[in-house]
N, CA, C and O atoms as a GROMACS GRO file, in nm:
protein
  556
    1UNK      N    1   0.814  -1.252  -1.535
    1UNK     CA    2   0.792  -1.208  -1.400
    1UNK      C    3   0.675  -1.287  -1.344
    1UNK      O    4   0.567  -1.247  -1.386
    2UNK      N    5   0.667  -1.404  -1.248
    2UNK     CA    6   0.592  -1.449  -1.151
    2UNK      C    7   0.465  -1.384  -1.057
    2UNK      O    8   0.496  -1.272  -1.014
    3UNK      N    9   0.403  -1.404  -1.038
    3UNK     CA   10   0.306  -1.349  -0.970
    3UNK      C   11   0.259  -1.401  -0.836
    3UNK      O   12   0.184  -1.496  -0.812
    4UNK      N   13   0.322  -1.312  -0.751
    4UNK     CA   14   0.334  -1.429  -0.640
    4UNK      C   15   0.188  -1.424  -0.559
    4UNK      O   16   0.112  -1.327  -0.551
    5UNK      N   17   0.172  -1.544  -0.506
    5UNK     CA   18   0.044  -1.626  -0.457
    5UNK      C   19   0.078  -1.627  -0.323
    5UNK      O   20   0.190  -1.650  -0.275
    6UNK      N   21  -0.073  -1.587  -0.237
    6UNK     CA   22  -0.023  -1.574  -0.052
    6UNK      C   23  -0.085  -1.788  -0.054
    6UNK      O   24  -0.146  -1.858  -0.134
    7UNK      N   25  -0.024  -1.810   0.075
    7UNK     CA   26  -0.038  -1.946   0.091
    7UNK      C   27  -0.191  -1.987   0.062
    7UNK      O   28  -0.193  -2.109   0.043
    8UNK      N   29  -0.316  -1.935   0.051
    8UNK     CA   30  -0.428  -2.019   0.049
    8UNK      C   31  -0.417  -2.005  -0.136
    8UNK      O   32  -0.510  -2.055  -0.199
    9UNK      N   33  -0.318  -1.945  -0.202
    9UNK     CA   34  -0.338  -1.984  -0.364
    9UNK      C   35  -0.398  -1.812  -0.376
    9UNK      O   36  -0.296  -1.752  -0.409
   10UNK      N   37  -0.498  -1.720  -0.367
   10UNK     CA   38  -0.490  -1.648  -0.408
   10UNK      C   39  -0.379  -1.534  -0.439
   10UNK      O   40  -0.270  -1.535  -0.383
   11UNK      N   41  -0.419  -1.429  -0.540
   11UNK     CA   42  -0.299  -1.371  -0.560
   11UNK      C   43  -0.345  -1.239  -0.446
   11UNK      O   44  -0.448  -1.197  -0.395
   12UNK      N   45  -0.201  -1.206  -0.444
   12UNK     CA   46  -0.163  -1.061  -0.319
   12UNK      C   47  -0.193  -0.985  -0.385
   12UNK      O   48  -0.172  -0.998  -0.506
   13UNK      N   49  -0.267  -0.850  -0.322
   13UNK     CA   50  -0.339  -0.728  -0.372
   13UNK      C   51  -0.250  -0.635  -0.313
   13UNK      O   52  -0.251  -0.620  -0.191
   14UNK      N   53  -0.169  -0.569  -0.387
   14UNK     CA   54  -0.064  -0.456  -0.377
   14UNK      C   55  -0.118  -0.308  -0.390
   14UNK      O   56  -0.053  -0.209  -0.356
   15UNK      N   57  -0.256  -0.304  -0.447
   15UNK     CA   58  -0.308  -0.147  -0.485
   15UNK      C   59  -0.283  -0.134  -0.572
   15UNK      O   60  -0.225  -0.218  -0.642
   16UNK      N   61  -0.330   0.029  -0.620
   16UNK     CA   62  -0.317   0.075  -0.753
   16UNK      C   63  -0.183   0.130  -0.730
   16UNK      O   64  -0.134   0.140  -0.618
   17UNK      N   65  -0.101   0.182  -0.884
   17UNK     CA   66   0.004   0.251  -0.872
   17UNK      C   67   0.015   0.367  -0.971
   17UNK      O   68  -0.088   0.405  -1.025
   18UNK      N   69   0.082   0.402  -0.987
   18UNK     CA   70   0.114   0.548  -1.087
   18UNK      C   71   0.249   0.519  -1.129
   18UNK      O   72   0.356   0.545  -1.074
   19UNK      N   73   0.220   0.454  -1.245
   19UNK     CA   74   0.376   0.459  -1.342
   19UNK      C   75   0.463   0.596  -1.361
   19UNK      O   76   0.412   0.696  -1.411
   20UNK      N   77   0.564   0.593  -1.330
   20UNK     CA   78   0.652   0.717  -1.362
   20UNK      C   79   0.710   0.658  -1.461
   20UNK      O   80   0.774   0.567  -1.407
   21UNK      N   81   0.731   0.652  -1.596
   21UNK     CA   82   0.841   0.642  -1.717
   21UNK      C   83   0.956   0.707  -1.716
   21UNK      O   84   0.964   0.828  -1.693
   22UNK      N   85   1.058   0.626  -1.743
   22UNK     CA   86   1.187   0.714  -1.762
   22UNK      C   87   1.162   0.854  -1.859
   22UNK      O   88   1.183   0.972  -1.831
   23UNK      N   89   1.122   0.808  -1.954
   23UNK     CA   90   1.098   0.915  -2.074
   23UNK      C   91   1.029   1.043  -2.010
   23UNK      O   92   1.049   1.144  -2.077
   24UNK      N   93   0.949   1.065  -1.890
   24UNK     CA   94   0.848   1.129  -1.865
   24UNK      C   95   0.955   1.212  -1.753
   24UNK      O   96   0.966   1.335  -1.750
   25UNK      N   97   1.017   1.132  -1.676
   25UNK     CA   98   1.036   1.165  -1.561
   25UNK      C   99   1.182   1.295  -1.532
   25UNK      O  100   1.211   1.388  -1.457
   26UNK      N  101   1.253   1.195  -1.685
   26UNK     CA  102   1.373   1.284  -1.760
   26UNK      C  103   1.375   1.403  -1.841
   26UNK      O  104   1.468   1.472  -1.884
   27UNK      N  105   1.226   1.413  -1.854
   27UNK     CA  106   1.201   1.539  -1.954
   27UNK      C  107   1.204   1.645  -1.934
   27UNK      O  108   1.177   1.658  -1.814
   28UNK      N  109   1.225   1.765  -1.991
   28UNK     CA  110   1.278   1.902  -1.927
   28UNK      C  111   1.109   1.934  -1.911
   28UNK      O  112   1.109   2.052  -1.875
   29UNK      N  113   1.007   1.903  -1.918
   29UNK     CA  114   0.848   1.957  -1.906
   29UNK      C  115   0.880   1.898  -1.716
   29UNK      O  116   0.862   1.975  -1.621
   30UNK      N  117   0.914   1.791  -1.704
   30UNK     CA  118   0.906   1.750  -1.599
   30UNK      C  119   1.012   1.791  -1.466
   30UNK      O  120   0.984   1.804  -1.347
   31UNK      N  121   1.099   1.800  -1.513
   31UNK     CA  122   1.175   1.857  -1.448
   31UNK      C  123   1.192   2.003  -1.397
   31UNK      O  124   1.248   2.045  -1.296
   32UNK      N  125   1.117   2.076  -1.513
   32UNK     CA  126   1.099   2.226  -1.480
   32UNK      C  127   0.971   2.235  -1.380
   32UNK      O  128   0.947   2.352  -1.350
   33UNK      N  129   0.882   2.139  -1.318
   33UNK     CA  130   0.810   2.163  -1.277
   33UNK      C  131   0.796   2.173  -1.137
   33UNK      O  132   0.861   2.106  -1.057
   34UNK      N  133   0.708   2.261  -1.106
   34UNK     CA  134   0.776   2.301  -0.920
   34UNK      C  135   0.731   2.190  -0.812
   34UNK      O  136   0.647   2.122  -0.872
   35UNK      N  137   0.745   2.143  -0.690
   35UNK     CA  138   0.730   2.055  -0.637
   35UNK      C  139   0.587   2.066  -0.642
   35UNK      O  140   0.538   1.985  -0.721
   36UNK      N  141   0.488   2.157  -0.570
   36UNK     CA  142   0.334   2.157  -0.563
   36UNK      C  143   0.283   2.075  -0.660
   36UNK      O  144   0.211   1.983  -0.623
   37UNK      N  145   0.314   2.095  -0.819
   37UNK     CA  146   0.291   2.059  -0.923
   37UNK      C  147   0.256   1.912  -0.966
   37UNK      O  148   0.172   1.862  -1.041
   38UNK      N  149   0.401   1.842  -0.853
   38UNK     CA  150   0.419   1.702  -0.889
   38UNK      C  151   0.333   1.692  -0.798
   38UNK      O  152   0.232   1.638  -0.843
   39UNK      N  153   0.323   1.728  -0.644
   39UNK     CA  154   0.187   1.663  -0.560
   39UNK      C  155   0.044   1.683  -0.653
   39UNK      O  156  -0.021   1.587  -0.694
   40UNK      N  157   0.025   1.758  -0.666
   40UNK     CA  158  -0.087   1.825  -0.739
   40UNK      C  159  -0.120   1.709  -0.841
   40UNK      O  160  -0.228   1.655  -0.818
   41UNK      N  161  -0.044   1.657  -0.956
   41UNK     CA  162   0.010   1.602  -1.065
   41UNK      C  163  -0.062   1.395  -0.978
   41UNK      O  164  -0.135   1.302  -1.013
   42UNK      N  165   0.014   1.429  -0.873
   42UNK     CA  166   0.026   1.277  -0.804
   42UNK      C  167  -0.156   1.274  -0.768
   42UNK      O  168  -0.244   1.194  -0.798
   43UNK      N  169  -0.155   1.378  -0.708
   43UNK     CA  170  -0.349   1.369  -0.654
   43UNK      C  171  -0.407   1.353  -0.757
   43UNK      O  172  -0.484   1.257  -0.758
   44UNK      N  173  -0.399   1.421  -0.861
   44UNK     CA  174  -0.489   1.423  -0.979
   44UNK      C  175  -0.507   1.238  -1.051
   44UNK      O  176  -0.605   1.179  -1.098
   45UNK      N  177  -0.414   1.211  -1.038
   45UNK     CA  178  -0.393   1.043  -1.054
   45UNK      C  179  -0.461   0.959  -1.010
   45UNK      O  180  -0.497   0.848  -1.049
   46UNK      N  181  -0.488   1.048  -0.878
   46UNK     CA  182  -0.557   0.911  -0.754
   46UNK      C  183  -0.678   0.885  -0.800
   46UNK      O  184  -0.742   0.781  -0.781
   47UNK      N  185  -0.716   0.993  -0.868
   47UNK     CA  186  -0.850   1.032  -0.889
   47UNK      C  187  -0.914   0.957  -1.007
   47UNK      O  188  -1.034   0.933  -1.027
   48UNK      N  189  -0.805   0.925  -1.082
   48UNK     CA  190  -0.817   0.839  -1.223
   48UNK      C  191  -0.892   0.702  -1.186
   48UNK      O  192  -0.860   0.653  -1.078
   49UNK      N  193  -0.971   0.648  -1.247
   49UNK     CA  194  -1.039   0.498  -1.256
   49UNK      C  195  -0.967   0.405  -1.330
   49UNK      O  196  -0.928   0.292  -1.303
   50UNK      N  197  -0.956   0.492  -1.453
   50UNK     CA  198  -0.945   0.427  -1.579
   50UNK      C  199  -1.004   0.411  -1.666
   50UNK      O  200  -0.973   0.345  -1.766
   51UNK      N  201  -1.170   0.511  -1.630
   51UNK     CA  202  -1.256   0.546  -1.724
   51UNK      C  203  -1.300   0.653  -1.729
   51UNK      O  204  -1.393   0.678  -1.806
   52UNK      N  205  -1.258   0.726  -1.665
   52UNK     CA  206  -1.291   0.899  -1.632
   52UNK      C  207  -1.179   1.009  -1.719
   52UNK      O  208  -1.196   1.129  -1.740
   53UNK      N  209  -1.090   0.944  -1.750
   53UNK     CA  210  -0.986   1.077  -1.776
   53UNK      C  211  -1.142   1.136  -1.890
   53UNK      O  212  -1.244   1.101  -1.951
   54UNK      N  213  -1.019   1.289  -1.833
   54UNK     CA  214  -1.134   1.407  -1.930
   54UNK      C  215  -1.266   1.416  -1.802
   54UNK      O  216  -1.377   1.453  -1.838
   55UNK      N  217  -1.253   1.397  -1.725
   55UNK     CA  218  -1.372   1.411  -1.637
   55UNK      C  219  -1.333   1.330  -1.454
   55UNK      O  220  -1.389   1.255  -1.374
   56UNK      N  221  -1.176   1.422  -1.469
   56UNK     CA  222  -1.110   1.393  -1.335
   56UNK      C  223  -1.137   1.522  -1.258
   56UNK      O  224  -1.094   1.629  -1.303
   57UNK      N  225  -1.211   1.516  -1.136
   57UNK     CA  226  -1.295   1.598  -1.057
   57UNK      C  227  -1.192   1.649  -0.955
   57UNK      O  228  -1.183   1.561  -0.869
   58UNK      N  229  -1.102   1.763  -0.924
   58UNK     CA  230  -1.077   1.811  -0.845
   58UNK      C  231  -1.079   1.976  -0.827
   58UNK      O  232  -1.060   2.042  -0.930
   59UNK      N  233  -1.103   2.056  -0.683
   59UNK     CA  234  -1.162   2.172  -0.698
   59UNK      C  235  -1.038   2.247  -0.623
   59UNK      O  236  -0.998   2.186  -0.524
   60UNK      N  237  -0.974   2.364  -0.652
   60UNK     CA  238  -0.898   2.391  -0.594
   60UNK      C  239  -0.892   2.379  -0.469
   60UNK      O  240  -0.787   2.326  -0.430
   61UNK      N  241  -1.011   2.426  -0.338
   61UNK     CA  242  -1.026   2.462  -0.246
   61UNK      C  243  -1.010   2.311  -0.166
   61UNK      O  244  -0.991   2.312  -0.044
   62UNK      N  245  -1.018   2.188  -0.239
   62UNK     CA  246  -1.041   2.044  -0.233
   62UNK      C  247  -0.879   2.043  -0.194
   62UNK      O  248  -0.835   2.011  -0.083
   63UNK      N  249  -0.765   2.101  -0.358
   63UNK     CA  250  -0.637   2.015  -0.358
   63UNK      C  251  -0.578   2.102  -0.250
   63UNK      O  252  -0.460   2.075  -0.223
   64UNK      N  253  -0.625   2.186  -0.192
   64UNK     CA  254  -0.525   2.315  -0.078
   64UNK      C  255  -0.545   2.232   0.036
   64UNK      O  256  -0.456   2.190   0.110
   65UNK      N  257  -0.688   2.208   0.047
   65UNK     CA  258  -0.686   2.098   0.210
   65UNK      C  259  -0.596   2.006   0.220
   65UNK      O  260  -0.509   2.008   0.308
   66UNK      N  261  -0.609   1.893   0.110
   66UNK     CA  262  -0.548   1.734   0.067
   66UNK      C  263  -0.423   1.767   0.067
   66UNK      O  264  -0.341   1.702   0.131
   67UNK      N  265  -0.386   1.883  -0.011
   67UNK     CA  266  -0.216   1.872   0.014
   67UNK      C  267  -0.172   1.978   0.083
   67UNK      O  268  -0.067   2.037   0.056
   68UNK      N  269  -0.237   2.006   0.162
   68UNK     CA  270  -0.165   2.141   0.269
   68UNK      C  271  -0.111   2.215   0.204
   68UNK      O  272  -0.003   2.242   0.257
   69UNK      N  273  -0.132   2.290   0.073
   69UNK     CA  274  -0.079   2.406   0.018
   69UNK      C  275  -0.184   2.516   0.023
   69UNK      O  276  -0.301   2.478   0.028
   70UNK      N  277  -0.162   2.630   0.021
   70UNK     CA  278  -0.212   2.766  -0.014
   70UNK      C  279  -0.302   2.787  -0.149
   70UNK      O  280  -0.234   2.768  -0.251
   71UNK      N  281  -0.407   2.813  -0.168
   71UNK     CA  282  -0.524   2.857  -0.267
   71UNK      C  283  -0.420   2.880  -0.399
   71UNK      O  284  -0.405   2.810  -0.499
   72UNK      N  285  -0.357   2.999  -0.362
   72UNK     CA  286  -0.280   3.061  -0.490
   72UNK      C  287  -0.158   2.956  -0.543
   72UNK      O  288  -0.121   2.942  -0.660
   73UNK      N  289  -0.103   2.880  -0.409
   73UNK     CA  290   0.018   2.816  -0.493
   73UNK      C  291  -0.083   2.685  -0.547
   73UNK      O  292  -0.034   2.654  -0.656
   74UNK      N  293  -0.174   2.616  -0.527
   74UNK     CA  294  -0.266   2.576  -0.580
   74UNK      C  295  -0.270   2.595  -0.732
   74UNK      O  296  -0.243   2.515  -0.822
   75UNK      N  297  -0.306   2.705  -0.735
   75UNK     CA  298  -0.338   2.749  -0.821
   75UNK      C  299  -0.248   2.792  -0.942
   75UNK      O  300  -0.286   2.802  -1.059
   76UNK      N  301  -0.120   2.818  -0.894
   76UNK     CA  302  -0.010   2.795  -1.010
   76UNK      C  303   0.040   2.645  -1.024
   76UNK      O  304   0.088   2.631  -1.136
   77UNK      N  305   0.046   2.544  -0.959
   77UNK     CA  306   0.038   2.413  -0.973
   77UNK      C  307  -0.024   2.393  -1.063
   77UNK      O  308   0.041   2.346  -1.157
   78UNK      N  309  -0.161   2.414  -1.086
   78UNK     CA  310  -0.269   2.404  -1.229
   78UNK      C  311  -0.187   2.433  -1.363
   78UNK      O  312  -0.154   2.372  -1.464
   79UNK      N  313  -0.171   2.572  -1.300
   79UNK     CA  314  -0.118   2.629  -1.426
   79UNK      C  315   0.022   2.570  -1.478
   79UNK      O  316   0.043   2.585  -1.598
   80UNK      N  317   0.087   2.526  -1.427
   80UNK     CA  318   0.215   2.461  -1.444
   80UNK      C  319   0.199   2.328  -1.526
   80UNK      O  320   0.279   2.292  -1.613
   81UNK      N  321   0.088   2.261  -1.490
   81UNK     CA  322   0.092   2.157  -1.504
   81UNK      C  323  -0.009   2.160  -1.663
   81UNK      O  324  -0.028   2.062  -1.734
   82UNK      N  325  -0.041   2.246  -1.678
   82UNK     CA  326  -0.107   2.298  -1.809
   82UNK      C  327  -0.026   2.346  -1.888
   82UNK      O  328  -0.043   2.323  -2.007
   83UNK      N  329   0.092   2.430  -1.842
   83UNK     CA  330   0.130   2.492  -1.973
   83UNK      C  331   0.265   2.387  -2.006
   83UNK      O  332   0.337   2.409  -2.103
   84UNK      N  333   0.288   2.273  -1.912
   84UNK     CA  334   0.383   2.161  -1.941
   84UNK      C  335   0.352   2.056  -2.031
   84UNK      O  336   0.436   1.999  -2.100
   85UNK      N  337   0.237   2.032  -2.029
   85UNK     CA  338   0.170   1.950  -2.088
   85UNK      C  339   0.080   1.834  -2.018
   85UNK      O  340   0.021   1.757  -2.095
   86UNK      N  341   0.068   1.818  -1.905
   86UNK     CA  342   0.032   1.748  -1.813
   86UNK      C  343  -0.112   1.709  -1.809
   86UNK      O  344  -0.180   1.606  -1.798
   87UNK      N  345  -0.129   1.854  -1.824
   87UNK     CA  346  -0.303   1.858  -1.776
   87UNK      C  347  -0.410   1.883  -1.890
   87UNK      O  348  -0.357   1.833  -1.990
   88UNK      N  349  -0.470   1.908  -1.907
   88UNK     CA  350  -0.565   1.964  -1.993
   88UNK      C  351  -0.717   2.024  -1.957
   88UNK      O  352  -0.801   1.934  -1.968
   89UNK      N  353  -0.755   2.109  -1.930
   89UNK     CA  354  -0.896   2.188  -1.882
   89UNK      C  355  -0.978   2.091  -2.007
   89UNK      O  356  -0.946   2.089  -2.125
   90UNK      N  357  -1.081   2.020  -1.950
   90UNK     CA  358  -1.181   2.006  -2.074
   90UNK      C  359  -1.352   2.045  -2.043
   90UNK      O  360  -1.450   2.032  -2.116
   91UNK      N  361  -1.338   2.093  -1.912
   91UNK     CA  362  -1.490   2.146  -1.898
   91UNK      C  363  -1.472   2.265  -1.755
   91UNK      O  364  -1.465   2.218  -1.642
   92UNK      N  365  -1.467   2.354  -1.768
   92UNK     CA  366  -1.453   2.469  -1.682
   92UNK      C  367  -1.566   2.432  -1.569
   92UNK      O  368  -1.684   2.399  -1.567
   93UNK      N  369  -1.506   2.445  -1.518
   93UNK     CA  370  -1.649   2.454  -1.317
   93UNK      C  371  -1.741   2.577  -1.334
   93UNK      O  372  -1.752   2.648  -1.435
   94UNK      N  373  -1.800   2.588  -1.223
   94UNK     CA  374  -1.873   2.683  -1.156
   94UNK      C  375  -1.889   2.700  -1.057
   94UNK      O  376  -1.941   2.604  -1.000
   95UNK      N  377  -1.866   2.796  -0.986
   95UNK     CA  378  -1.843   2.823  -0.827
   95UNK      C  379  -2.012   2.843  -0.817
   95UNK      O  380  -2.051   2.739  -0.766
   96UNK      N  381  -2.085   2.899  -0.833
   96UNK     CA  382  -2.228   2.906  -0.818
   96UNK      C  383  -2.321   2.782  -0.763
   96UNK      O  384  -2.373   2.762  -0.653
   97UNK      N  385  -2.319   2.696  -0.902
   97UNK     CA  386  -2.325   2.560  -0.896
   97UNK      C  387  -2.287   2.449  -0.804
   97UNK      O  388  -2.357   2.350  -0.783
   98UNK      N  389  -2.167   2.473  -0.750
   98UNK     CA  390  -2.078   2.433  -0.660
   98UNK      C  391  -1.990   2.268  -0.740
   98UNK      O  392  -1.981   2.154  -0.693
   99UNK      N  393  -1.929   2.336  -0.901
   99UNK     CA  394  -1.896   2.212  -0.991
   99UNK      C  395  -1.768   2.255  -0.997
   99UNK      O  396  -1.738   2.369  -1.031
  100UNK      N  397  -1.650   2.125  -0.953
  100UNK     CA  398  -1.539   2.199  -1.001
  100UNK      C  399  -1.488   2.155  -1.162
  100UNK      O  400  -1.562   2.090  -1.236
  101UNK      N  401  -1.399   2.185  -1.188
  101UNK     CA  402  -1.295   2.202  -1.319
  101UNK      C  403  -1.297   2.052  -1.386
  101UNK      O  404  -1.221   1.977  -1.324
  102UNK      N  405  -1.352   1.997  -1.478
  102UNK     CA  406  -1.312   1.913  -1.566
  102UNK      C  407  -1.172   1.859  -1.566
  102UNK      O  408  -1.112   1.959  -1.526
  103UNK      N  409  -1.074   1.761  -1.586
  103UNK     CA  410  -0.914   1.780  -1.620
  103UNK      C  411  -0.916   1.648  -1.678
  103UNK      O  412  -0.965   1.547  -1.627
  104UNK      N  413  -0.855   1.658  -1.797
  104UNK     CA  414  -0.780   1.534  -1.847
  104UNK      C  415  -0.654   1.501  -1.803
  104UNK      O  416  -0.592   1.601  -1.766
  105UNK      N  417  -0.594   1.401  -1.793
  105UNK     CA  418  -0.431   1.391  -1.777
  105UNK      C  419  -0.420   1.300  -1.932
  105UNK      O  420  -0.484   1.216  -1.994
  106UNK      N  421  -0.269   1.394  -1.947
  106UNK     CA  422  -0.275   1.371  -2.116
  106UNK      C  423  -0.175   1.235  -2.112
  106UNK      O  424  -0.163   1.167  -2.214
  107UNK      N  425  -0.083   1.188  -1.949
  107UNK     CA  426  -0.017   1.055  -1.955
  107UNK      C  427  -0.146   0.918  -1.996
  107UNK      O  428  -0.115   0.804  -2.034
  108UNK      N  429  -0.283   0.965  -1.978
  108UNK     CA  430  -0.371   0.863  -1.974
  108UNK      C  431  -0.475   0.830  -2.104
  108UNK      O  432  -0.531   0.927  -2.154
  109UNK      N  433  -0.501   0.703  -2.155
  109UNK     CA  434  -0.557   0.658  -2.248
  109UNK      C  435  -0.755   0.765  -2.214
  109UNK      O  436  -0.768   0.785  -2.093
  110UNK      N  437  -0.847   0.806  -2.278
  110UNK     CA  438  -0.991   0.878  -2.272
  110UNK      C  439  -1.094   0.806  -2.322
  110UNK      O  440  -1.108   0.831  -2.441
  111UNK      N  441  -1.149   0.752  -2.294
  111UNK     CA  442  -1.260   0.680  -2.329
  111UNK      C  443  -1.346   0.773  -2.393
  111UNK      O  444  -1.379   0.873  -2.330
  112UNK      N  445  -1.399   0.748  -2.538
  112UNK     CA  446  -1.492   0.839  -2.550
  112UNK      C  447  -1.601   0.776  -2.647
  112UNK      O  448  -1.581   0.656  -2.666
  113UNK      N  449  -1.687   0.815  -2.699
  113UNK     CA  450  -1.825   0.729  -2.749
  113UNK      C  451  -1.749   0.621  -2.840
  113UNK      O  452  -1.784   0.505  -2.821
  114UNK      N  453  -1.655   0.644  -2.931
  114UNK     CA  454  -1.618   0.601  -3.018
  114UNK      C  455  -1.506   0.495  -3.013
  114UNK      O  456  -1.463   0.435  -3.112
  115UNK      N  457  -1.460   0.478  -2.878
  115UNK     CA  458  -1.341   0.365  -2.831
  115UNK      C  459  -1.256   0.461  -2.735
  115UNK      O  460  -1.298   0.565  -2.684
  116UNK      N  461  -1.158   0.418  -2.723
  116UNK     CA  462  -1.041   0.429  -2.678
  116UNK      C  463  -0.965   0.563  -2.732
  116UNK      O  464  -0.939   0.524  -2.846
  117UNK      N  465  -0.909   0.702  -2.725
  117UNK     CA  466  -0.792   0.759  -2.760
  117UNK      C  467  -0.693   0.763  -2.685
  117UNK      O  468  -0.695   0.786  -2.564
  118UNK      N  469  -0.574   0.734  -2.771
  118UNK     CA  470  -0.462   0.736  -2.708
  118UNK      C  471  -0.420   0.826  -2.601
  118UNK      O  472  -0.474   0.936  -2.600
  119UNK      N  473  -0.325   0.799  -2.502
  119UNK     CA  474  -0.286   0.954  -2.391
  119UNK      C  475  -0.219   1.050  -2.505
  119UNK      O  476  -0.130   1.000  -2.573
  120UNK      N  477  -0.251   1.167  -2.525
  120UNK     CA  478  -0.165   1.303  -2.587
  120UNK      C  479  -0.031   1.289  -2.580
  120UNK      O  480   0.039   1.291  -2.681
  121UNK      N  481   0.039   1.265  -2.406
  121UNK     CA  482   0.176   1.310  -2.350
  121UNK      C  483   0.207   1.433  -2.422
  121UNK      O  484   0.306   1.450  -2.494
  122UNK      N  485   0.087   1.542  -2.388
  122UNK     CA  486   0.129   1.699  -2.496
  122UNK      C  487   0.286   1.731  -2.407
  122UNK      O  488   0.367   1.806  -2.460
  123UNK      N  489   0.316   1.668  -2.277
  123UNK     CA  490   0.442   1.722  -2.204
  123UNK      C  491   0.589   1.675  -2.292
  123UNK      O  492   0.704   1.711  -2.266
  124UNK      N  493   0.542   1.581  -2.405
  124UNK     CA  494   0.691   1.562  -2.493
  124UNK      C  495   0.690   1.690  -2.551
  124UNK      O  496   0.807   1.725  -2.539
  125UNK      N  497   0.642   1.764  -2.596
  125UNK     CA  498   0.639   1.870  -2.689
  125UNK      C  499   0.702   1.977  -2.640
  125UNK      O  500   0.766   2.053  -2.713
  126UNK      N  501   0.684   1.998  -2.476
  126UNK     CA  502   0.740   2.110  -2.403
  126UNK      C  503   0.867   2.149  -2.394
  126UNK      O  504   0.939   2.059  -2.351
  127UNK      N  505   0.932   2.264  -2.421
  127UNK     CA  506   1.061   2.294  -2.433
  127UNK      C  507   1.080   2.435  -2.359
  127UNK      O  508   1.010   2.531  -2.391
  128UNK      N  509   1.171   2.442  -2.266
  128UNK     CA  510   1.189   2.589  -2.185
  128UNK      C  511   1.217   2.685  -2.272
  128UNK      O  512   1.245   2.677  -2.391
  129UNK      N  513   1.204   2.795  -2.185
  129UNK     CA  514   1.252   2.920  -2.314
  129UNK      C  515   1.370   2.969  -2.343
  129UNK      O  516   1.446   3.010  -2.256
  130UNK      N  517   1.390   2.971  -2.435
  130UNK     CA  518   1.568   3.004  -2.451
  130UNK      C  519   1.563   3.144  -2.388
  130UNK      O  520   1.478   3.232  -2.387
  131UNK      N  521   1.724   3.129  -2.321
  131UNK     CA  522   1.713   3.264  -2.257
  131UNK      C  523   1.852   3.369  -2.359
  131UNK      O  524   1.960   3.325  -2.400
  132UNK      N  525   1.794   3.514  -2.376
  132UNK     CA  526   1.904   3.557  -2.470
  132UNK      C  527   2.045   3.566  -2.399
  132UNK      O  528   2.046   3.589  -2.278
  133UNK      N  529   2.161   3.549  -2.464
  133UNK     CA  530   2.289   3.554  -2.368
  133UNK      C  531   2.318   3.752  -2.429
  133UNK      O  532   2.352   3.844  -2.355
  134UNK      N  533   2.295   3.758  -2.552
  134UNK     CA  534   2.291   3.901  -2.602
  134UNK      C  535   2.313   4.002  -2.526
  134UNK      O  536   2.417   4.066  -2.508
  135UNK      N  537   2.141   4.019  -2.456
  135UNK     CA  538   2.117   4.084  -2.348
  135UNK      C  539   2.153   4.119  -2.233
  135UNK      O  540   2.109   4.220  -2.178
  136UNK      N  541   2.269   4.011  -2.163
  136UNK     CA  542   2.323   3.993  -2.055
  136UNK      C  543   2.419   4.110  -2.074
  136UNK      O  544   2.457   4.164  -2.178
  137UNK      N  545   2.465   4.147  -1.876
  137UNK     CA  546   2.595   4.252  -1.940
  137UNK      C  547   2.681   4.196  -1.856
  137UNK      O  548   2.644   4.139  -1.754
  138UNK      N  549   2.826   4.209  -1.897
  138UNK     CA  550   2.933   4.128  -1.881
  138UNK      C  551   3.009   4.269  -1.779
  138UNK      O  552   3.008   4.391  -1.800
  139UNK      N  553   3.058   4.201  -1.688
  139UNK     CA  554   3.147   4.282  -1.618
  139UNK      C  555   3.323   4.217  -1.589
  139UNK      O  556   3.405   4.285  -1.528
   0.00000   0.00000   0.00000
């Protein structure tokens, strides 16, 4: 793949991007997840450097403005994106203080004293809940 050059020879600056993987995008963690989630999911990204995961700064009251959603659906977005595998809490806020929530994203490599750890992707692991057919009543 070429890298294309604007006429004075330097190369074209396209921005940053956010890889979606097939593997990621096909996965039932991902797919079960509600739309807020993926905005939520997409902001939390923006926020990435590339040396911060584990110390990606967003406050609820922050992602309700930025993405025009509601406090509470906010707030199950988090949770969605936590119990999928997405996210990870690694330092709780304080409303007092005025500090919000720590978050890792587990798609991303963590810098930490010791080098480099790999991204988790704890969202391969995620599997919906079987639902009983047993229970059902048949008419």
């Amino acid at each position: 793949m070429s890298r294309r050059r604007s006429p004075n020879g330097k190369r074209s600056y396209e921005g940053q991007y956010i890889p979606l993987p097939y593997a990621m995008i096909k996965s039932p963690a991902w797919r079960a997840l509600a739309g807020p989630a993926v905005k939520l999911w997409l902001e939390l990204h923006t926020r990435f450097n590339g040396g911060n995961n584990g110390k990606v700064f967003l406050s609820m009251n922050e992602a309700a403005e930025i993405l025009g959603l509601g406090k509470a659906t906010v707030q199950r977005a988090f949770e969605d994106l936590k119990d999928k595998g997405f996210l990870v809490l690694e330092q709780e806020g304080n409303w007092y203080h005025r500090r919000a929530h720590e978050w890792r994203l587990t798609t991303k490599t963590t810098q930490t004293r010791s080098g480099k750890k790999a991204a988790t992707n704890n969202w391969r692991f995620w599997q919906p809940e079987k639902t009983k057919r047993g229970s059902e009543t048949e008419h």
